[in-house]
LOZA-925867 format. One record per atom (N, C-alpha, C): x, y, z; atom name; residue number from 1. Coordinates in nm, 2 decimals, padded with zeros to 4 digits. Example, Ala and Ser with C-alpha at 12.3 -4.5 7.8 and 13.67 -1.06 7.14 Angstrom:
(pt (01.32 -00.57 00.78) "N" 1)
(pt (01.23 -00.45 00.78) "CA" 1)
(pt (01.32 -00.33 00.78) "C" 1)
(pt (01.28 -00.22 00.71) "N" 2)
(pt (01.37 -00.11 00.71) "CA" 2)
(pt (01.29 00.00 00.79) "C" 2)
// end
This chain:
(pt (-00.72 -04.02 02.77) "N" 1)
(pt (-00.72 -03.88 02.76) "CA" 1)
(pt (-00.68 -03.85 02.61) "C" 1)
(pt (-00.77 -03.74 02.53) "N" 2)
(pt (-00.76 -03.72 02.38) "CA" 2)
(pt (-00.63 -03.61 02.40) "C" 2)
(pt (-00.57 -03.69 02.26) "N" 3)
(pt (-00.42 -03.56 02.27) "CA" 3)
(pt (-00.44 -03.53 02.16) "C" 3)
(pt (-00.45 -03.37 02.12) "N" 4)
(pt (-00.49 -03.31 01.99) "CA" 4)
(pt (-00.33 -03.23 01.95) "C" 4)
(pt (-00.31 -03.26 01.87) "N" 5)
(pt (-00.14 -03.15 01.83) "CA" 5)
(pt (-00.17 -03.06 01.70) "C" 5)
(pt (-00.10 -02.95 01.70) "N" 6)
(pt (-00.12 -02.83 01.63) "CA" 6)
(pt (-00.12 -02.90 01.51) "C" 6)
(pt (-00.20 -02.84 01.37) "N" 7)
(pt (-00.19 -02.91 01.25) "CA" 7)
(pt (-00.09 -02.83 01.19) "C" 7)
(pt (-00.05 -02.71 01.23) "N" 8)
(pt (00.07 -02.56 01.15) "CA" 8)
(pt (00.19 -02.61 01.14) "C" 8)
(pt (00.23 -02.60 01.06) "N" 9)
(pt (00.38 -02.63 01.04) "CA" 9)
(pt (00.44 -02.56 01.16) "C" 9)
(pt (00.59 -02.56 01.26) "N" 10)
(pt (00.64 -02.54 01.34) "CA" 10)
(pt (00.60 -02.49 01.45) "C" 10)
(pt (00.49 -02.52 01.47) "N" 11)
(pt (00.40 -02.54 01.62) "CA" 11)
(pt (00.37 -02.68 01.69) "C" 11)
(pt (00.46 -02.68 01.78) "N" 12)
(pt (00.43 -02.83 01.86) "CA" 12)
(pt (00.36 -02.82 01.98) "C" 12)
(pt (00.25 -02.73 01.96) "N" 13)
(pt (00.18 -02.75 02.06) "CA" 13)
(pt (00.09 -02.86 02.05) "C" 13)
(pt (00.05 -02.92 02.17) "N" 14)
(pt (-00.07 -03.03 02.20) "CA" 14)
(pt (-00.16 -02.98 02.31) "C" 14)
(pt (-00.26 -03.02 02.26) "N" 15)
(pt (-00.37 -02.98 02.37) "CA" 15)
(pt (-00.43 -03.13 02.44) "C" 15)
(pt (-00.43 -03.15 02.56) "N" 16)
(pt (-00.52 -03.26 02.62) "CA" 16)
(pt (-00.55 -03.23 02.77) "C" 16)
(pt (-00.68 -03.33 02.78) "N" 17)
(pt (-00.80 -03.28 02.87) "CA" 17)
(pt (-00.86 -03.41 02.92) "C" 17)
(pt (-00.91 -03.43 03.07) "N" 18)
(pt (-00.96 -03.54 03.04) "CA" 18)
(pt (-01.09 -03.55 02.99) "C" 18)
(pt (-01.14 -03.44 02.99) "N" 19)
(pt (-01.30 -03.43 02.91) "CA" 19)
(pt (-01.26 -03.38 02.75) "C" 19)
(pt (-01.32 -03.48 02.69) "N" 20)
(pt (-01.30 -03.44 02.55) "CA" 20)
(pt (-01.35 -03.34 02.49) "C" 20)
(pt (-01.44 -03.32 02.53) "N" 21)
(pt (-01.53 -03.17 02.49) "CA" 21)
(pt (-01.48 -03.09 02.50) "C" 21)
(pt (-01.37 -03.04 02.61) "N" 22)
(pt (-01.27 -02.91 02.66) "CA" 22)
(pt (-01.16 -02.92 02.59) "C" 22)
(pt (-01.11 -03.07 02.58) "N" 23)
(pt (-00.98 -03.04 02.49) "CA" 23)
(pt (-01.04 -02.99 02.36) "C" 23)
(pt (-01.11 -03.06 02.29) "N" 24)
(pt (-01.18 -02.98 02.16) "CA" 24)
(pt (-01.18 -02.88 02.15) "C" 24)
(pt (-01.26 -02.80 02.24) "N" 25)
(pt (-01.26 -02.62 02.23) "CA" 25)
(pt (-01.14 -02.54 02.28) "C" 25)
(pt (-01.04 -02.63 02.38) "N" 26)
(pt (-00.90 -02.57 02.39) "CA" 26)
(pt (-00.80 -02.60 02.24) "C" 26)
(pt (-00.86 -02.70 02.20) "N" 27)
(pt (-00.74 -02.70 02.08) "CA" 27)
(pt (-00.81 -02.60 01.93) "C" 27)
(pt (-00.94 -02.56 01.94) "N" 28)
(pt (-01.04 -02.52 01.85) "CA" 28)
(pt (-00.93 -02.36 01.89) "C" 28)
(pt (-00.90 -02.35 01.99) "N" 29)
(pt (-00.91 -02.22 02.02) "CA" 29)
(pt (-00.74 -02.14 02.04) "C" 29)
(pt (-00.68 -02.25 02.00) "N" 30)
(pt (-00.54 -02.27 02.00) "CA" 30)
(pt (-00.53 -02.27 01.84) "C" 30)
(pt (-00.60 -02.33 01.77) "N" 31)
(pt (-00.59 -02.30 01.60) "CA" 31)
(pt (-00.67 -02.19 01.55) "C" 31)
(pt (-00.72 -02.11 01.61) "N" 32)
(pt (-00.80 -01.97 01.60) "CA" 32)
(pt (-00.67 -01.88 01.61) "C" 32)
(pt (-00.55 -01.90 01.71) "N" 33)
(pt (-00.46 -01.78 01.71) "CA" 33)
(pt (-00.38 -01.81 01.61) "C" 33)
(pt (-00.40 -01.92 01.52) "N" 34)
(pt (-00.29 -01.92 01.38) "CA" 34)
(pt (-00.40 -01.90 01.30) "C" 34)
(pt (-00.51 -01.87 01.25) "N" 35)
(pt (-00.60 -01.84 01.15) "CA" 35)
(pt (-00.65 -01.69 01.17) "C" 35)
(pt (-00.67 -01.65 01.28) "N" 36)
(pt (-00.71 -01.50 01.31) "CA" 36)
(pt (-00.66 -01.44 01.25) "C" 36)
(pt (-00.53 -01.36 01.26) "N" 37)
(pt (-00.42 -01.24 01.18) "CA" 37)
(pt (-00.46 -01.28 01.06) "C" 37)
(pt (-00.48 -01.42 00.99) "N" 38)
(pt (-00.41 -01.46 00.86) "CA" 38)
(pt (-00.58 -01.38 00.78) "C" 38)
(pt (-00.65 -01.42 00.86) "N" 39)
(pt (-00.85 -01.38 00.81) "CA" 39)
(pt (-00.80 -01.20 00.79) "C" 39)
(pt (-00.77 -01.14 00.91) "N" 40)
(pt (-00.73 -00.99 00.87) "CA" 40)
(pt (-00.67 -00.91 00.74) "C" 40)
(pt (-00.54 -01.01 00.80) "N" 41)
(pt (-00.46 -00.94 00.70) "CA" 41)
(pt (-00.54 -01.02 00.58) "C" 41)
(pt (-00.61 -01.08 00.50) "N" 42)
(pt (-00.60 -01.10 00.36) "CA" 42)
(pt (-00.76 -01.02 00.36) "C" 42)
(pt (-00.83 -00.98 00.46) "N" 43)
(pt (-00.90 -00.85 00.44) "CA" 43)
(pt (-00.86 -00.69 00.37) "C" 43)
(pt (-00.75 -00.68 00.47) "N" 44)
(pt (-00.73 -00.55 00.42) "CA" 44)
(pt (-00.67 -00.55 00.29) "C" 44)
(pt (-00.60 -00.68 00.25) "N" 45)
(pt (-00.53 -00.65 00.09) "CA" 45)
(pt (-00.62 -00.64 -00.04) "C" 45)
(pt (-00.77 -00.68 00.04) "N" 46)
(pt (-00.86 -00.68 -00.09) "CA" 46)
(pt (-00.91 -00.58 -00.14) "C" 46)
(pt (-00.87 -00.44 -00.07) "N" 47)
(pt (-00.93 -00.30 -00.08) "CA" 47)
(pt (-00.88 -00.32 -00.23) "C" 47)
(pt (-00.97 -00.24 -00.29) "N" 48)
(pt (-00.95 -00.20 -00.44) "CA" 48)
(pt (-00.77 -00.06 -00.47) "C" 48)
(pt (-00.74 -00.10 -00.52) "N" 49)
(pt (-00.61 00.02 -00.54) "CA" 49)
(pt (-00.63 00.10 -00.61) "C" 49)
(pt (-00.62 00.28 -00.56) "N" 50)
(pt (-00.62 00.36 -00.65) "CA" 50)
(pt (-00.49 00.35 -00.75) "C" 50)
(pt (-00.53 00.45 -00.85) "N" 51)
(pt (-00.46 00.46 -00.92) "CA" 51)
(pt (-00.40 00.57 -00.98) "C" 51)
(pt (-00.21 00.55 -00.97) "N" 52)
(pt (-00.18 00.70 -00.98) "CA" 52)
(pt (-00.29 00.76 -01.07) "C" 52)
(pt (-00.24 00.88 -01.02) "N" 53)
(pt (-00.31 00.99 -01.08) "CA" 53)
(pt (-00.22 01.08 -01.24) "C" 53)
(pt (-00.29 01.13 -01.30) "N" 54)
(pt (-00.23 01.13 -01.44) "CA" 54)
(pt (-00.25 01.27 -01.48) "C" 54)
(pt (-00.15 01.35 -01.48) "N" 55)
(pt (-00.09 01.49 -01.56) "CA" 55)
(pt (-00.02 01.51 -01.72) "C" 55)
(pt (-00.13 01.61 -01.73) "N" 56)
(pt (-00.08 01.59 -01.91) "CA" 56)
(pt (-00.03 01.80 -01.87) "C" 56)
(pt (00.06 01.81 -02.06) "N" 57)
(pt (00.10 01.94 -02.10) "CA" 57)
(pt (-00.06 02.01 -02.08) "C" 57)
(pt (-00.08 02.17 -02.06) "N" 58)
(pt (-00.20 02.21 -02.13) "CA" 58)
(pt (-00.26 02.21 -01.99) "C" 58)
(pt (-00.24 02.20 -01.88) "N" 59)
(pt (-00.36 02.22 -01.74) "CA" 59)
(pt (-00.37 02.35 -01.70) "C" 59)
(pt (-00.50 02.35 -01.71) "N" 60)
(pt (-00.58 02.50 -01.63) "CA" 60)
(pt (-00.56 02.46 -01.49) "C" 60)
(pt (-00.55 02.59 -01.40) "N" 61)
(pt (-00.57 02.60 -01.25) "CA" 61)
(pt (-00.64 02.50 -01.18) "C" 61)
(pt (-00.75 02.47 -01.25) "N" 62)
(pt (-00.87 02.42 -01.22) "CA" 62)
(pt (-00.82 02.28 -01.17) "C" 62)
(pt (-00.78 02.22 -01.31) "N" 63)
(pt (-00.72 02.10 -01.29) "CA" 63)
(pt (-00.57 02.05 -01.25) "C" 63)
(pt (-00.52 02.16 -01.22) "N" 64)
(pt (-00.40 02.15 -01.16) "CA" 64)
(pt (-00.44 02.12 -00.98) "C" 64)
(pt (-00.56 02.17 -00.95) "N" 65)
(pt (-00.62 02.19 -00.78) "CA" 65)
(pt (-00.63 02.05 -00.82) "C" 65)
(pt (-00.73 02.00 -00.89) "N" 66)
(pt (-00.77 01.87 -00.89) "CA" 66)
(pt (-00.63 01.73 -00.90) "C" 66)
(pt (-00.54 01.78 -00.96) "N" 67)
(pt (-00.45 01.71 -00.94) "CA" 67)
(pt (-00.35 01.66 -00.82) "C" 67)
(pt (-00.33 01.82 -00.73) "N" 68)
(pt (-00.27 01.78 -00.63) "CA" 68)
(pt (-00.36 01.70 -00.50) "C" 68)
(pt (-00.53 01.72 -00.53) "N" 69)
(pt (-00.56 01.62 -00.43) "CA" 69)
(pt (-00.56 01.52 -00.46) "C" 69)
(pt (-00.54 01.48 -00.57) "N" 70)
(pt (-00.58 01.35 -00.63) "CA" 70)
(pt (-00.41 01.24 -00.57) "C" 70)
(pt (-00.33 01.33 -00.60) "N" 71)
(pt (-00.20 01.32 -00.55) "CA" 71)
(pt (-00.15 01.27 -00.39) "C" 71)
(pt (-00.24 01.39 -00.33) "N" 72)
(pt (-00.24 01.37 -00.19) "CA" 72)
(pt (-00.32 01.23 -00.15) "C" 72)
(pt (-00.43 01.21 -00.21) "N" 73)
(pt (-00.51 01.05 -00.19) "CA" 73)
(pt (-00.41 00.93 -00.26) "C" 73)
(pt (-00.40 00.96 -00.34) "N" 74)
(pt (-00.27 00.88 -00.36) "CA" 74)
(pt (-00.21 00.80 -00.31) "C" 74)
(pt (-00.13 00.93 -00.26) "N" 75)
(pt (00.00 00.90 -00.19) "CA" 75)
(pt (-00.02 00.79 -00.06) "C" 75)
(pt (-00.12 00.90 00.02) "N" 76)
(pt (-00.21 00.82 00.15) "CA" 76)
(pt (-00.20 00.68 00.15) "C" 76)
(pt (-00.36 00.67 00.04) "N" 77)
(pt (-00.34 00.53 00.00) "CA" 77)
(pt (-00.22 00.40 -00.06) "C" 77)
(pt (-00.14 00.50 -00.12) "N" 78)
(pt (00.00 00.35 -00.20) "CA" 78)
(pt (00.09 00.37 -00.04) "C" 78)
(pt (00.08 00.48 00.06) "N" 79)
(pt (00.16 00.45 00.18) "CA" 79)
(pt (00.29 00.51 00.14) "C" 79)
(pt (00.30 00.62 00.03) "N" 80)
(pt (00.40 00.66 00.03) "CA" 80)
(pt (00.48 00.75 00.07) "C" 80)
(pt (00.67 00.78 00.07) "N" 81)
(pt (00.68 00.85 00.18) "CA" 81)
(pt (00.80 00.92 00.10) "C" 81)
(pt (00.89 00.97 00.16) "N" 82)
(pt (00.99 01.11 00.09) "CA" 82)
(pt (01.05 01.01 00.02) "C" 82)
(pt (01.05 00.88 00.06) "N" 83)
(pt (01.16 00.81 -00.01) "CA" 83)
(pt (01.11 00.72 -00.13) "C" 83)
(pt (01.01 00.75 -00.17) "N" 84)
(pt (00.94 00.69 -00.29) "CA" 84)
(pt (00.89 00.82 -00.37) "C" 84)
(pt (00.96 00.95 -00.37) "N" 85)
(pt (00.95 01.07 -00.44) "CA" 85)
(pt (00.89 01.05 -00.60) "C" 85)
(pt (01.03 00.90 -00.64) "N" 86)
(pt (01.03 00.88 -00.78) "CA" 86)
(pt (00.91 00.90 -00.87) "C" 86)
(pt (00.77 00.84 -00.76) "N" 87)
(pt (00.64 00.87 -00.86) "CA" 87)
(pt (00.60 00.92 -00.88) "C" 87)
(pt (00.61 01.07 -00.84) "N" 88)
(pt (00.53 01.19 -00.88) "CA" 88)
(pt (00.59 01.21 -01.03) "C" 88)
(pt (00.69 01.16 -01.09) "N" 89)
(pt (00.72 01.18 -01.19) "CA" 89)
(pt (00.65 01.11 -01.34) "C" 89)
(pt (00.65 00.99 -01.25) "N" 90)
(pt (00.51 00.90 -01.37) "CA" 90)
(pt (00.39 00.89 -01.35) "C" 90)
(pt (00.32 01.01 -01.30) "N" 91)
(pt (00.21 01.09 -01.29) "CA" 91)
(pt (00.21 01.20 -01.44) "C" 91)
(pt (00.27 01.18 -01.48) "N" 92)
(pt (00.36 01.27 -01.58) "CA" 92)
(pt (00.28 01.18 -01.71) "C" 92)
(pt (00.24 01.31 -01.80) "N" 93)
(pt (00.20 01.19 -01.95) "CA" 93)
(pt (00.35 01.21 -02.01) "C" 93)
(pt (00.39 01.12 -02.12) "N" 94)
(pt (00.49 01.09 -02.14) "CA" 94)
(pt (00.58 01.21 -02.21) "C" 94)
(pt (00.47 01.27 -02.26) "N" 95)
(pt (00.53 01.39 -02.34) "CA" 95)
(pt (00.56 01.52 -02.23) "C" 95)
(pt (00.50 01.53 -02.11) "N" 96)
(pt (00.50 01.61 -02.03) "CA" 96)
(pt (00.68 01.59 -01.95) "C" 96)
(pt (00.65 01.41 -01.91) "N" 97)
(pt (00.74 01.34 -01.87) "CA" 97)
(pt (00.92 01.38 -01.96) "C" 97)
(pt (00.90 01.38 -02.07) "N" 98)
(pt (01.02 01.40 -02.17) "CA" 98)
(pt (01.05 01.56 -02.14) "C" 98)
(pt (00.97 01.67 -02.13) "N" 99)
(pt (01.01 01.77 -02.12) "CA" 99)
(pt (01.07 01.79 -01.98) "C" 99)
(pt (01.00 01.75 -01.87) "N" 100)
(pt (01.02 01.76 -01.77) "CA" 100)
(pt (01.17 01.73 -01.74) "C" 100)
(pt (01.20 01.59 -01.84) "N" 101)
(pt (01.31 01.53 -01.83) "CA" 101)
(pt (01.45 01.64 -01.84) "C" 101)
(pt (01.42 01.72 -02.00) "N" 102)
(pt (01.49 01.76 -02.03) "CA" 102)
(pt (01.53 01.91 -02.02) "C" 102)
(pt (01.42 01.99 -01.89) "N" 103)
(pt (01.48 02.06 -01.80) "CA" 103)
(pt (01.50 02.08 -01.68) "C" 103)
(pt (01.52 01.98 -01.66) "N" 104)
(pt (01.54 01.92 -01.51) "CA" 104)
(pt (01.62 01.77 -01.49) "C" 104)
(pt (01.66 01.75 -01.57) "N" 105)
(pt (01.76 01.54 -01.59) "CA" 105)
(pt (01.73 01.51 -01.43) "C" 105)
(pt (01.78 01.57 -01.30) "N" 106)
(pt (01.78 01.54 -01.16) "CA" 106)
(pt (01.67 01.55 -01.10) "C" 106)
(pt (01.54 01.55 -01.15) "N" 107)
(pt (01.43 01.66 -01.09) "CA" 107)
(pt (01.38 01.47 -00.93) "C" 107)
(pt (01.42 01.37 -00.94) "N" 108)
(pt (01.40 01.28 -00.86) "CA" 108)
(pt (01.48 01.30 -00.78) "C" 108)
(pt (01.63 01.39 -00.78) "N" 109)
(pt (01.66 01.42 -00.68) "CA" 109)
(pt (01.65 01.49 -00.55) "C" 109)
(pt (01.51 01.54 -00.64) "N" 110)
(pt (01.49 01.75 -00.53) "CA" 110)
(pt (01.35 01.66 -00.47) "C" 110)
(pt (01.34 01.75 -00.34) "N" 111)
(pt (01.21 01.75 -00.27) "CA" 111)
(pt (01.06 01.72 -00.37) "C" 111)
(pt (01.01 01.65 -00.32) "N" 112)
(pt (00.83 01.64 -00.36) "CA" 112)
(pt (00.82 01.75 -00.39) "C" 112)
(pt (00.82 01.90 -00.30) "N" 113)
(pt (00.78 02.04 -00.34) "CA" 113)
(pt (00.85 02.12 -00.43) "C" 113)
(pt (00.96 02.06 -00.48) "N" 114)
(pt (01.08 02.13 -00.62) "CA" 114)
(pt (01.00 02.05 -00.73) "C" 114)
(pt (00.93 01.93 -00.70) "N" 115)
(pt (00.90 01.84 -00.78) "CA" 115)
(pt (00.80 01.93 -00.85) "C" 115)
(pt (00.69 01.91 -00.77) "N" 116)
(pt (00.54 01.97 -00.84) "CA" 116)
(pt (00.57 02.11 -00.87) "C" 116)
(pt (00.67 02.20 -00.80) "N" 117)
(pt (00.67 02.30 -00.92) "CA" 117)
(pt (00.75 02.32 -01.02) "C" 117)
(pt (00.84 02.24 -01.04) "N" 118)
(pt (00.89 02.22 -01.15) "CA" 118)
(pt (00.80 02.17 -01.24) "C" 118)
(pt (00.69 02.03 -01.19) "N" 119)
(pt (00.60 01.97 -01.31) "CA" 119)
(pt (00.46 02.12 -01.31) "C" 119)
(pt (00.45 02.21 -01.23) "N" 120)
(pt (00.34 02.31 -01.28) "CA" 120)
(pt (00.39 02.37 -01.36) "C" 120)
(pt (00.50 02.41 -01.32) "N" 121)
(pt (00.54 02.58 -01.47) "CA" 121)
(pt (00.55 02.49 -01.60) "C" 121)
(pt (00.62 02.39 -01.59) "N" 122)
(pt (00.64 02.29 -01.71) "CA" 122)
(pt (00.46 02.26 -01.82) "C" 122)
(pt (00.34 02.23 -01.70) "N" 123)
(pt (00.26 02.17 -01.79) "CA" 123)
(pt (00.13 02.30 -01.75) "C" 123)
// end
């Protein structure tokens, strides 16, 4: 009788049969449930990453609308949540960033919505 054992590190499973052909496809099928997830998940990491989105001094209406969707896809996409507020800040060009800084030193402290209106009146 063929005895097949898991090749995965900390899996002591063995598969055996007395038809060889069945153990084959039971043990084929027993190393499918440690390679499946692994095929997935390195699927979904290959999605391309946006990239923050970028606010300068000087924005019209126009591009301020354009900014907050860009923001909202963003966000979506990097999976972020109240508690990663910090990057709406380095969306900020640096010079925007410096002013922002220096009427507002706490502005990472306040809500996402204190945020963006503090960075609109600012830029």
């Amino acid at each position: 009788m063929p005895v097949f054992r898991c090749p995965f590190n900390g899996c002591e499973d063995t598969t055996n049969n007395e038809d060889k052909d069945i153990a084959i496809a039971i043990f084929n099928a027993h190393v499918a449930t440690h390679t499946s997830g692994h095929q997935a998940e390195n699927k979904s990491t290959r999605s391309e990453k946006i990239a923050r989105p970028k606010i300068s001094q000087g924005l019209l209406e126009e591009g301020w609308n354009s900014f907050l969707i860009q923001w909202r896809l963003y966000k979506t996409s990097a999976g972020l949540s109240e508690e990663n507020k910090t990057q709406l800040i380095y969306c900020c060009e640096q010079e925007l960033i410096e002013h922002v800084l220096r009427s507002e030193p706490d502005i990472v402290d306040k809500s996402e919505q204190d945020q963006l209106g503090l960075i609109r009146k600012l830029c």
